[in-house]
C-alpha positions in Angstrom: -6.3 -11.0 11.9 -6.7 -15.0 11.6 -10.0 -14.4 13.2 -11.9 -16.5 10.4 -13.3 -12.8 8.5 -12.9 -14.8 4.9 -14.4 -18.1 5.9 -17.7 -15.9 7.7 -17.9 -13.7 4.0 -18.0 -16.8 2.3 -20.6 -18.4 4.5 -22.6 -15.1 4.3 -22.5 -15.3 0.7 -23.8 -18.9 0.2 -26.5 -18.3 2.6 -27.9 -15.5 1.1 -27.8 -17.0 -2.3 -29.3 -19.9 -0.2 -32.3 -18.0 1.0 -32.7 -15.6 -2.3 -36.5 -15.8 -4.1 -36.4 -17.8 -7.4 -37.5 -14.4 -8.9 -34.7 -11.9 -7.6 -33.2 -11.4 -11.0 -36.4 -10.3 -12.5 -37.8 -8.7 -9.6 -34.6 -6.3 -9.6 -34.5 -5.5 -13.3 -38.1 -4.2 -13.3 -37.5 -2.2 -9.8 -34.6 -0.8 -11.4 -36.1 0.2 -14.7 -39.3 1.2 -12.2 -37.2 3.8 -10.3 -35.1 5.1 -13.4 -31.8 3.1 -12.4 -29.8 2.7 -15.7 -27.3 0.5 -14.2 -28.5 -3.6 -14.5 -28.6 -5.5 -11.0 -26.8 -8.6 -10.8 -26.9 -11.0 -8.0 -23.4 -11.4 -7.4 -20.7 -10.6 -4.9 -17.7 -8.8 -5.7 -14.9 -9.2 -3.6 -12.0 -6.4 -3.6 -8.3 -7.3 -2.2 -4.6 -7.2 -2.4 -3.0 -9.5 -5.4 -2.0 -12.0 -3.0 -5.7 -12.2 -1.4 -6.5 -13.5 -4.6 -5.0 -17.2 -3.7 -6.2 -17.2 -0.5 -9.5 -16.4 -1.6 -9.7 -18.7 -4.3 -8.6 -21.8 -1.9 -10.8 -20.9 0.9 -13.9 -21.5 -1.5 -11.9 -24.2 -2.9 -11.4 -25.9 0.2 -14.5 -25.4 2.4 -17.2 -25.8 -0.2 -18.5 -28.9 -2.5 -17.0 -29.4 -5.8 -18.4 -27.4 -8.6 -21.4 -25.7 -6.2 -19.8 -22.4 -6.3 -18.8 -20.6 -9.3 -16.0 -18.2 -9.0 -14.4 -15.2 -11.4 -11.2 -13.9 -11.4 -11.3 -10.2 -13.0 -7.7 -9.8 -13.3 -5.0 -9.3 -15.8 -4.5 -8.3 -19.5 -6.7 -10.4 -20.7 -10.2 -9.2 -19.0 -9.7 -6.4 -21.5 -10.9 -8.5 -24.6 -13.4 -10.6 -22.7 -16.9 -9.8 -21.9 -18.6 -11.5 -18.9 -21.9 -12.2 -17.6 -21.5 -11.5 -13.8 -25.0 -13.0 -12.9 -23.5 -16.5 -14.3 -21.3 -16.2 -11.1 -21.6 -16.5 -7.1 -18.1 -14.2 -6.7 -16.1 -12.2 -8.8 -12.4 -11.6 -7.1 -10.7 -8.6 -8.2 -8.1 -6.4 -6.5 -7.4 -2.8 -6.0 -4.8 -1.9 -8.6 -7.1 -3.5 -11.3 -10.4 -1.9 -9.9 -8.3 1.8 -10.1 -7.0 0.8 -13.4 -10.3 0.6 -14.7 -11.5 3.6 -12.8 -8.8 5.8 -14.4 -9.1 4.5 -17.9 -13.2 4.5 -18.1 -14.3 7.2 -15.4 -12.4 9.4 -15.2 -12.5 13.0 -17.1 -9.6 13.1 -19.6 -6.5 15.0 -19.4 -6.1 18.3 -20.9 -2.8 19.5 -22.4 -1.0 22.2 -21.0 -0.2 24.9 -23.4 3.2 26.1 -21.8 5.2 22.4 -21.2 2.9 20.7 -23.5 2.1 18.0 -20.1 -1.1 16.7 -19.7 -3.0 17.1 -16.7 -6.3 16.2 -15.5 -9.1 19.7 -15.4 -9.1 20.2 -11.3 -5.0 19.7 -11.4 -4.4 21.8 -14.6 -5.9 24.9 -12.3 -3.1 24.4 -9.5 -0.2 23.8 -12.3 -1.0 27.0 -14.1 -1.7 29.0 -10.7 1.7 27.8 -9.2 3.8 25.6 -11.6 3.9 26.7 -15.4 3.4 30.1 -17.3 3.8 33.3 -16.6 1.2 33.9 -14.0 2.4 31.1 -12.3 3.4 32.0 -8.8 5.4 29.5 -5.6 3.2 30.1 -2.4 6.0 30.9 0.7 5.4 26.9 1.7 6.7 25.6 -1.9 9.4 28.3 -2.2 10.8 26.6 1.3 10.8 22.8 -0.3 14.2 21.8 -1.6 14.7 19.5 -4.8 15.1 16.1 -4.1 17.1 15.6 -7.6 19.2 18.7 -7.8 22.3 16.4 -8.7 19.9 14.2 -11.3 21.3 15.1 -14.5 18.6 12.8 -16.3 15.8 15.8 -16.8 18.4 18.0 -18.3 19.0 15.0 -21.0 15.4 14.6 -21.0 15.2 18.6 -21.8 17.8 18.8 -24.0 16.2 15.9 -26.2 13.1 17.4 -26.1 14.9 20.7 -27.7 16.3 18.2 -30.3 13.4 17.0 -31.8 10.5 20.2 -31.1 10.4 20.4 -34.5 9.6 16.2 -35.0 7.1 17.5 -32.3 5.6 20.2 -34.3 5.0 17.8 -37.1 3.2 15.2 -35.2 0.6 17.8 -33.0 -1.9 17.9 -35.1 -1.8 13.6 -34.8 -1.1 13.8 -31.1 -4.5 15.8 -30.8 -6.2 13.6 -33.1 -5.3 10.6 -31.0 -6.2 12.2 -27.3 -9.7 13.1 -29.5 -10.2 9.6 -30.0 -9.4 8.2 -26.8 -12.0 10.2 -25.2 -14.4 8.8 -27.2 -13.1 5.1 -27.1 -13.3 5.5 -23.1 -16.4 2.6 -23.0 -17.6 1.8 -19.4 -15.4 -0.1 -16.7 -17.4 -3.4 -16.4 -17.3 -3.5 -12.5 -18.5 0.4 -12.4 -21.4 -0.4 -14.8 -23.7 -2.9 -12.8 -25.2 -3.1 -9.6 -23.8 -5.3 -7.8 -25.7 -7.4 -5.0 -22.7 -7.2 -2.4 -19.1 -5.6 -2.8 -16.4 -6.9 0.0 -13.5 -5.3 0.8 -11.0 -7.6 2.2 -7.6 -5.8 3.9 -10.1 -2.6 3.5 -7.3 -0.6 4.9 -6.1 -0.3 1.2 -8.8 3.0 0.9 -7.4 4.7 4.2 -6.5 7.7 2.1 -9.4 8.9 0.7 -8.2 11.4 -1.3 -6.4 8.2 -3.9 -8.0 7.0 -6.7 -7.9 3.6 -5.5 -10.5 4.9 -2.7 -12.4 6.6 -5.4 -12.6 4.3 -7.6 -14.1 1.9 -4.7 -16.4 4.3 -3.7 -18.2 4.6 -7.4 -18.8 1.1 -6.8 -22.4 0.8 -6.5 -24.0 -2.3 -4.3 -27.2 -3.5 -2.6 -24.9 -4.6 0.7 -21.6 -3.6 1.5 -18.7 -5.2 3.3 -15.5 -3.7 5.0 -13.0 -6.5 6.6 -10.2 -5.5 8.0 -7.7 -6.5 11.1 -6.4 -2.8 11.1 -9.3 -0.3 10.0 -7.1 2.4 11.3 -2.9 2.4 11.4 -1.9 6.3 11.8 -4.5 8.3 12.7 -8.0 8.5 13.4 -8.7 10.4 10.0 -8.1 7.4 8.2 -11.7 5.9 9.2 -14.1 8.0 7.6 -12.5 5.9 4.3 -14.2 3.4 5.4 -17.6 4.8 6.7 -17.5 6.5 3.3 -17.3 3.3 1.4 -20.1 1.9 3.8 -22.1 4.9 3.2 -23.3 4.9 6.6 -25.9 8.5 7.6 -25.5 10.7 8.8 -21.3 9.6 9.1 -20.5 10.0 5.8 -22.9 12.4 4.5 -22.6 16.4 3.4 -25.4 18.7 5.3 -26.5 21.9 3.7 -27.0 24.7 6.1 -29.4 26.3 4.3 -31.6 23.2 3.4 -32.1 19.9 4.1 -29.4 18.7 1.0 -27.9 15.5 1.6 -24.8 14.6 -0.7 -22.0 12.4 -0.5 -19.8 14.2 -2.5 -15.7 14.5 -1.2 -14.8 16.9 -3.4 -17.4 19.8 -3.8 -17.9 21.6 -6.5 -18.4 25.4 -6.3 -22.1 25.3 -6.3 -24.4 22.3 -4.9 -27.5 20.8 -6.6 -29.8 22.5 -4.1 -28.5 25.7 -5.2 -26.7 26.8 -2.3 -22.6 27.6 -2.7 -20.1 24.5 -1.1 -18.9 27.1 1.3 -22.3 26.3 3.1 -22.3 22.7 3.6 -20.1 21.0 6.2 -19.1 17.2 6.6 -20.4 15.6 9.6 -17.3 13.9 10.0 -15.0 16.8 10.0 -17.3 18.7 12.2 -18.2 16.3 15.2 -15.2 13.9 15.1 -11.9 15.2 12.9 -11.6 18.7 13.3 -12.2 18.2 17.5 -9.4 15.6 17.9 -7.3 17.7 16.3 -7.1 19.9 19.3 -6.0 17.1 21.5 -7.4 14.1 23.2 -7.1 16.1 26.8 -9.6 19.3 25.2 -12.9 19.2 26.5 -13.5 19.3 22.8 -10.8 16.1 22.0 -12.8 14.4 24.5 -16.0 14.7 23.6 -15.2 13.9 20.0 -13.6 10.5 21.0 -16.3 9.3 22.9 -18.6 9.9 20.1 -16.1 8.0 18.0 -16.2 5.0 20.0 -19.7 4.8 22.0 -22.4 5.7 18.6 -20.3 5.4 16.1 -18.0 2.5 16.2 -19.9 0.3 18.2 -22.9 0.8 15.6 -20.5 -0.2 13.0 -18.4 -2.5 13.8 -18.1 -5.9 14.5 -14.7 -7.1 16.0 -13.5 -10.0 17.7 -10.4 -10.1 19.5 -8.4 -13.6 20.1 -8.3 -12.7 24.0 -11.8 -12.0 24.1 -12.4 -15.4 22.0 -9.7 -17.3 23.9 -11.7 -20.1 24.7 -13.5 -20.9 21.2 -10.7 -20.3 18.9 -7.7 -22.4 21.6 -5.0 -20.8 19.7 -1.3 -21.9 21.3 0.6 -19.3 22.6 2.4 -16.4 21.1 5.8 -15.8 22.3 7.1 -11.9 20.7 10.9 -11.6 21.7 12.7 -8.4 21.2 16.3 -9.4 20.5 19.1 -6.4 20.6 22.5 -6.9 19.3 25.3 -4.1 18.8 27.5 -3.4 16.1 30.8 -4.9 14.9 33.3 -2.0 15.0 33.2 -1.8 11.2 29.7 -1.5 10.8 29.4 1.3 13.7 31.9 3.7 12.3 30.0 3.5 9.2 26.6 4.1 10.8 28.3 6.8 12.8 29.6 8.8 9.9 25.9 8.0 7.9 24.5 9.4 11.0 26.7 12.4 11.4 25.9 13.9 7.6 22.5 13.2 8.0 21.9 15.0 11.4 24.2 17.8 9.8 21.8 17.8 6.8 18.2 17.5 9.3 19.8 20.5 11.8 20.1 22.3 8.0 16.5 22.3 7.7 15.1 23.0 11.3 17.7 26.3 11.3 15.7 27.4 8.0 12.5 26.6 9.3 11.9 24.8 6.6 11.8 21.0 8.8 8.2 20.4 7.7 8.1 21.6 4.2 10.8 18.7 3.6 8.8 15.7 4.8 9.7 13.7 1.8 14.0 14.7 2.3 13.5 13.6 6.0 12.2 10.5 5.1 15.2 9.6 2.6 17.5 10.4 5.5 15.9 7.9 7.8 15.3 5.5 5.0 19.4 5.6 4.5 19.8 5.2 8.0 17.8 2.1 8.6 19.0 0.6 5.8 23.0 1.2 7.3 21.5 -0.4 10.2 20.6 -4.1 8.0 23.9 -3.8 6.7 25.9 -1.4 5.3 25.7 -3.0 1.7 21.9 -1.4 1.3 23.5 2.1 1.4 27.3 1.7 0.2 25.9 -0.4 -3.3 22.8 1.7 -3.5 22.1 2.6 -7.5 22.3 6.2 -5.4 25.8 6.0 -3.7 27.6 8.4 -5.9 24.6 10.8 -5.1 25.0 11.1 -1.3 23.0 14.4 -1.2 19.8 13.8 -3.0 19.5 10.1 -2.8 16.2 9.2 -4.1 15.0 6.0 -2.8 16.7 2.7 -3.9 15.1 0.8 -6.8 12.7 -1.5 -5.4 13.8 -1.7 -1.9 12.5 1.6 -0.1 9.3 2.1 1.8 8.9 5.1 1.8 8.1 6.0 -1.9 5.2 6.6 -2.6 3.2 4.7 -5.7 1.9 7.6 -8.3 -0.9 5.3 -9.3 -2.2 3.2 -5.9 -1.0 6.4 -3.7 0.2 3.8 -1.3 4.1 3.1 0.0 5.5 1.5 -2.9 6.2 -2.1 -3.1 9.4 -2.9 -5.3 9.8 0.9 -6.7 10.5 1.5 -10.3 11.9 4.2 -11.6 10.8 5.7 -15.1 13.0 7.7 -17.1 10.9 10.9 -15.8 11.9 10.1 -12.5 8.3 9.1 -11.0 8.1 6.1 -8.8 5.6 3.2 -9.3 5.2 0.0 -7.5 6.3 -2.3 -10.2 2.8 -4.1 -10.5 0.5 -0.8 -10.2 2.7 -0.1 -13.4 2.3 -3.6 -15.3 -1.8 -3.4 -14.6 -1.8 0.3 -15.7 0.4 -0.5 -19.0 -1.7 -4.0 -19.4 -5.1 -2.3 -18.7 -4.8 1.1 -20.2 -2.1 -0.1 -22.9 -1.4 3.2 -22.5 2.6 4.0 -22.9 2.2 7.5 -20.9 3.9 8.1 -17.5 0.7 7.9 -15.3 2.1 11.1 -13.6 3.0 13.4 -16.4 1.7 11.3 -19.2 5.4 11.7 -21.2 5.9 8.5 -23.1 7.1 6.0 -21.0 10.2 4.6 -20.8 11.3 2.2 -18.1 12.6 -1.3 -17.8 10.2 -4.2 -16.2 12.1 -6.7 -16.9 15.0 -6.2 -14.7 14.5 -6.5 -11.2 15.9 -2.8 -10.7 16.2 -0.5 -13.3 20.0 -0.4 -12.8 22.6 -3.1 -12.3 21.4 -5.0 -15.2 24.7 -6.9 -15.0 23.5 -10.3 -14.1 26.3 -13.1 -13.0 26.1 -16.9 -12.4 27.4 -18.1 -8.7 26.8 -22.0 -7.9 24.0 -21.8 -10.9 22.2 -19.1 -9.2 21.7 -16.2 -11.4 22.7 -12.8 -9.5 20.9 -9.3 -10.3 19.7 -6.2 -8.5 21.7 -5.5 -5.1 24.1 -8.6 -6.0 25.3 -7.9 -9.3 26.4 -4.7 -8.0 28.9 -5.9 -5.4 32.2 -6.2 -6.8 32.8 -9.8 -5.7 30.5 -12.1 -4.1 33.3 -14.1 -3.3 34.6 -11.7 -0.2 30.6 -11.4 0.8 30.3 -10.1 4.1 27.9 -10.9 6.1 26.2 -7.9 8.7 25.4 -8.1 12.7 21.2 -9.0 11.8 22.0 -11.0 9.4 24.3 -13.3 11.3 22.1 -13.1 13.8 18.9 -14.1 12.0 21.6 -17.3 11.0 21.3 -17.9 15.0 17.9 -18.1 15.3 17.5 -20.2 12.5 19.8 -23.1 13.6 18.1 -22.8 17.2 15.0 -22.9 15.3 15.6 -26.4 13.6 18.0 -27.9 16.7 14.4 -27.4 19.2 12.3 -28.6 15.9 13.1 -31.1 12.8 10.1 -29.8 11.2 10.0 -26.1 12.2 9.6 -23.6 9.9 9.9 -19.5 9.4 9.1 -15.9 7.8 11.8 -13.5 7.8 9.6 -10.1 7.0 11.5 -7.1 6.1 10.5 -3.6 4.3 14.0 -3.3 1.9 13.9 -6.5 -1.1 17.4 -6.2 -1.6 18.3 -6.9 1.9 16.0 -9.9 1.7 18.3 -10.9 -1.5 21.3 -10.6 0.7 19.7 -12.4 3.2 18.7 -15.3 0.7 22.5 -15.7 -0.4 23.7 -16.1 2.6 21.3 -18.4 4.1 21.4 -20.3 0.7 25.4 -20.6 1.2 24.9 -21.9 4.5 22.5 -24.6 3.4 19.5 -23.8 4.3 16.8 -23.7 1.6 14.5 -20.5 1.0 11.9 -19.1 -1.3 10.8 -15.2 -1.9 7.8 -13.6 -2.0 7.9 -9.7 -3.3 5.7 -7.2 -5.2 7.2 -7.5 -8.7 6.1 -11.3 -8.8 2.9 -12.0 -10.2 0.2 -14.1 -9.1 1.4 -17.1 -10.7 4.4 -17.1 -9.0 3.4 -15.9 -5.7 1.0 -18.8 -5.4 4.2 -20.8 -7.1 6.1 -19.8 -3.7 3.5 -20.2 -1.4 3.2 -23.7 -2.6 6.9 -24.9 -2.6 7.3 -23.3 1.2 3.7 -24.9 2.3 4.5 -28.7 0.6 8.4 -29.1 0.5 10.0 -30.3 3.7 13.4 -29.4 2.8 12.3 -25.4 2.6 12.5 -24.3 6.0 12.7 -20.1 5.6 10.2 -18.0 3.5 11.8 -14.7 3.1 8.4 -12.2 2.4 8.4 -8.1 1.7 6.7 -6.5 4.8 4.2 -4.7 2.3 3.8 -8.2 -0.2 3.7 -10.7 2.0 2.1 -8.9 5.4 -1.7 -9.2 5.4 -4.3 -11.8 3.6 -1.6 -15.0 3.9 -2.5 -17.6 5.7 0.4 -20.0 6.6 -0.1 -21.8 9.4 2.6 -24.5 8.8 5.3 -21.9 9.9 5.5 -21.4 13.5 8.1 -18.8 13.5 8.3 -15.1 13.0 11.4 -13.2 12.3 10.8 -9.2 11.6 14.1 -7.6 10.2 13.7 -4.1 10.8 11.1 -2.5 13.2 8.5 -0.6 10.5 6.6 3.2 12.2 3.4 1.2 13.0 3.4 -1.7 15.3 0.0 -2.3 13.6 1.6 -3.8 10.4 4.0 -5.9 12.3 1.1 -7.8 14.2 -0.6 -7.9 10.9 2.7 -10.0 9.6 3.3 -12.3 13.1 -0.7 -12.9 12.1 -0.1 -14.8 9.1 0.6 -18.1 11.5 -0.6 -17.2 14.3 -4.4 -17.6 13.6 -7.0 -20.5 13.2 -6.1 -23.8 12.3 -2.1 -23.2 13.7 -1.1 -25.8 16.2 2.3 -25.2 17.6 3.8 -22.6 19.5 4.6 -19.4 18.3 7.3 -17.3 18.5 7.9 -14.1 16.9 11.7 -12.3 17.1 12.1 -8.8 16.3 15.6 -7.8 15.6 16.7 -4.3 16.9 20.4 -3.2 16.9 21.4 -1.4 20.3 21.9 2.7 19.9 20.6 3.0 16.4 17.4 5.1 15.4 15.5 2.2 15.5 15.5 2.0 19.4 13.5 5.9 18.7 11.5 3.9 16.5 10.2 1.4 19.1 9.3 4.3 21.5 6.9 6.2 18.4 5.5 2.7 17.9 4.3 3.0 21.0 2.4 6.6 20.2 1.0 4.8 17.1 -0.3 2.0 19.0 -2.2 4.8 21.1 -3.9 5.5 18.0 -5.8 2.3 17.7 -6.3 1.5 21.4 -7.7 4.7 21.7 -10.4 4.2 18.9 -11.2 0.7 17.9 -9.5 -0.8 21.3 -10.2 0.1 24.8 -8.0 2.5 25.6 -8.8 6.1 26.7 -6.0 7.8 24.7 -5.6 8.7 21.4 -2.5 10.1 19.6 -1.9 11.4 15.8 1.1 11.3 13.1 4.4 12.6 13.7 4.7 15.9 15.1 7.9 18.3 14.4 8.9 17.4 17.8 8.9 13.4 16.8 10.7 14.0 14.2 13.1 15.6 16.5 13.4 12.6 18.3 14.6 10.5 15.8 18.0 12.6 14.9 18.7 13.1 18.6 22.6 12.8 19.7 
């Protein structure tokens, strides 16, 4: 993390296009066609990342190579639909992970089939675990689901959906003989995704993390990517568990790691999801993952098992330090001279107000947790947990995030606000969504994953249940579309839905944040910060208040696009006057570089500390000059004190792998849980 990975992929690039025969082209086309290959080789590098890794990629080759000597592609947007591009013409194509899965789902994979009892579309290996458990008559809860509760039992918004449905089945009758026409001829309008389709001389995966899950289709659609040489960069390669690195030795392809072995036969396969009967003839149920065998399955019974033990040194003496190549800035003190990083953990206490309306928020949902653990049912209701905690940290940032939630008249089965939350998770990326919307089927999306779908696929299905969508991008949440003028400043979202900004009040962080701030410019004319937090609208209450006060700020979230992230980055890099840039934890934490700040101010404590450093890393990394200091903000007696001490058990989880620490820890346990909702 600000350890100079871009500037050494760039450099590798350019030399090996440096030292490459005159002939390569040539001589790669006729060994393909030699060995069978159908897919063309083409001497370029393509280069996966996050959206806003786009910029920073685009000005590092900008900045640290010669005018014009470096020709660069940027496969992204609408547009790349109706264009047609000669890769070899290029030195590096950029592209990021929502497009790369957008073309993955469009192009590769099978299409949906329509299931004959709700008339839903599903894909073939999902339609077998709707009918066996979901829909028709067969269709039977295991004792697991049967113990998961309803997260919309108040929602009336499926019933309307229903009842409209009901209205118009005979419109619907008329039209299913068109409807199957039209699914007909998208399957055989699905063409080839351009980036699946060559053979590309190097893929890079910058902020690799992205794949951690490998069951997504963002991780799937990077593993199809076929490559002579393949790159994973990453500060954080693992975050929760150690699972979450065999994503990445997957992608690399690396034997026997990543490999399937036959115990029958000497059948090699790198296959995730086995069918029923290899290639070699022998049944799935007799091959075994090396992975899982040697490394998951052991930790799992502990890091103090003789088992647990073994496994983790095998993790970290043959296979990590055959793989990796990390640099550390203590270990690399002395070359890189980076000033000093100051982290301060600041704790305030409530106002009276804001504690006895924490209190009661904590009361009702301690009642509500102690529901589930006398059921037994505590871990079949992750996702209910989850909204609890999500309700209680946002109380914590001020009680505006909970009391003019779009949810507040739904107390019991709040669903996670608009784009502010977290916790959702994305139904297309399969990551923690960034600026949630809500469609009118009640799936969450991050707001981007949905425009790239939409732009890619034009497709105007729900992605999850592929009913025609119907939800408004152009707000910045779906509700409150009440938008009001204070001081010239147009007001939406979280701020239109107060019922007068007039009487704003301010909360305990956020007049503390003001504190820092002034102490910030007092010690430093020129100073400037990042105020990180994981909930949008509290960085839209932030930004009014601040902007009251004087001081002037810019925003950088999910729902922006690139144009007007790099828009944002410019104004806070080249104005003078802008002294704050207030930045979504998930948006704004990795692949920034913005060195001209010198100040770190994290909101709200997130579950791993490993995404916090990533955040205080975007200034404090090569080519920053001043001191740095980083302030967390923690109010005293709230669950985010319980959060501090299960950061601590995550950090376990990369010291223990990846760092040099003998212990190693996994998610959340029942107990953890626990923990949190203690009196």
């Amino acid at each position: 993390m600000g350890m100079g990975k871009t500037i050494q992929a760039i450099s590798l690039v350019l030399t090996a296009r440096r030292l490459r025969p005159p002939d390569h082209h040539s001589a790669a086309s006729s060994s393909n066609s030699s060995v069978g290959r159908t897919k063309p080789q083409v001497g370029c590098t393509l280069v996966v990342c996050p959206v806003v890794a786009v910029i920073q990629w685009t000005e590092e080759i900008e900045r640290h190579t010669a005018s014009g000597s470096v020709r660069v592609l940027i496969y992204h947007g609408a547009k790349r639909v109706t264009q047609s591009f000669d890769f070899n013409s290029y030195d590096f194509v950029i592209t990021t992970y929502s497009t790369i899965e957008a073309d993955y789902r469009k192009h590769i994979m099978p299409p949906k089939t329509r299931c004959q009892y709700c008339n839903k579309l599903f894909y073939p290996n999902k339609m077998k675990v709707h009918l066996m458990y979901h829909c028709g008559p067969n269709a039977k809860r295991t004792e697991a689901q049967a113990k998961q509760q309803s997260k919309r039992k108040w929602d009336s918004s499926k019933e309307k959906v229903k009842e409209k449905r009901r209205v118009h089945k005979k419109g619907d009758e008329v039209n299913k003989d068109f409807q199957e026409l039209a699914d007909e001829l998208g399957r055989q309008l699905r063409g080839q995704s351009p980036l699946h389709s060559v053979r590309w001389e190097r893929v890079i995966l910058d902020e690799a993390h992205f794949i951690k899950d490998r069951r997504c289709n963002t991780a799937r659609a990077v593993f199809a990517l076929e490559s002579e040489c393949k790159w994973a960069l990453s500060g954080t390669p693992l975050q929760n568990r150690v699972g979450e690195l065999y994503s990445l030795i997957r992608f690399l392809q690396i034997f026997p790691y990543s490999y399937y072995f036959c115990k029958d036969c000497s059948c090699e396969i790198l296959d995730t999801s086995m069918k029923k009967q290899c290639d070699c003839g022998h049944s799935s149920v007799r091959h075994f993952c090396w992975w899982n065998k040697y490394i998951s399955t052991p930790i799992q019974y502990g890091s103090t098992s003789f088992e647990g033990k073994r496994a983790m040194t095998l993790l970290k003496e043959k296979v990590l330090k055959g793989i990796v190549l990390r640099r550390t800035k203590k270990g690399r003190a002395a070359d890189l001279a980076l000033p000093p990083k100051i982290v301060t953990l600041r704790r305030d206490s409530f106002d009276k107000n804001e504690m006895e309306f924490y209190e009661a928020l904590y009361t009702q949902s301690v009642t509500q947790f102690d529901a589930y653990v006398d059921a037994g049912t505590l871990m079949n209701n992750y996702a209910h947990i989850f909204d609890l905690l999500t309700r209680l940290r946002q109380a914590v940032d001020h009680p505006y995030l909970v009391a003019y939630s779009k949810t507040a008249g739904h107390p019991e089965g709040m669903k996670n606000e608009g784009n502010e939350s977290m916790e959702s998770q994305c139904g297309i990326c399969h990551n923690l969504a960034e600026d949630v919307v809500v469609t009118s089927c009640d799936h969450a999306f991050c707001k981007t994953c949905l425009i790239d779908y939409s732009a890619a696929l034009g497709n105007v299905s729900c992605p999850s249940c592929s009913i025609p969508l119907t939800v408004d991008l152009t707000a910045q949440n779906s509700v409150g579309k009440v938008t009001r003028s204070v001081k010239g400043r147009k007001c939406s979202g979280i701020l239109s839905r107060l019922p007068s900004l007039v009487d704003f009040k301010t909360s305990t962080k956020i007049d503390a944040l003001r504190e820092e701030i002034r102490n910030m410019i007092e010690h430093d004319g020129s100073a400037k910060g990042i105020v990180f937090s994981q909930f949008t609208s509290f960085l839209d209450l932030i930004q009014f208040s601040l902007e009251r006060s004087g001081i002037k700020c810019v925003q950088l979230n999910g729902a922006m696009n690139i144009t007007e992230k790099g828009r944002a980055i410019d104004t806070f890099t080249h104005d003078a006057d802008c002294r704050v840039f207030l930045m979504s934890l998930k948006a704004g934490g990795v692949a920034l570089n913005l060195t001209v700040a010198s100040h770190v101010f994290l909101m709200d404590p997130w579950w791993n500390p490993a995404v916090e450093n990533q955040a205080q890393d975007r200034i404090h990394r090569i080519g920053q000059f001043k001191p740095i200091k980083s302030t967390r903000f923690v109010i005293k007696d709230t669950v985010e004190e319980r959060i501090l001490q299960l950061q601590q058990k995550k950090q376990l989880v990369f010291e223990g792998t990846v760092g040099d620490s003998p212990d190693a820890m996994s998610k959340l346990t029942e107990a953890d849980l626990k923990f949190l909702f203690q009196i």
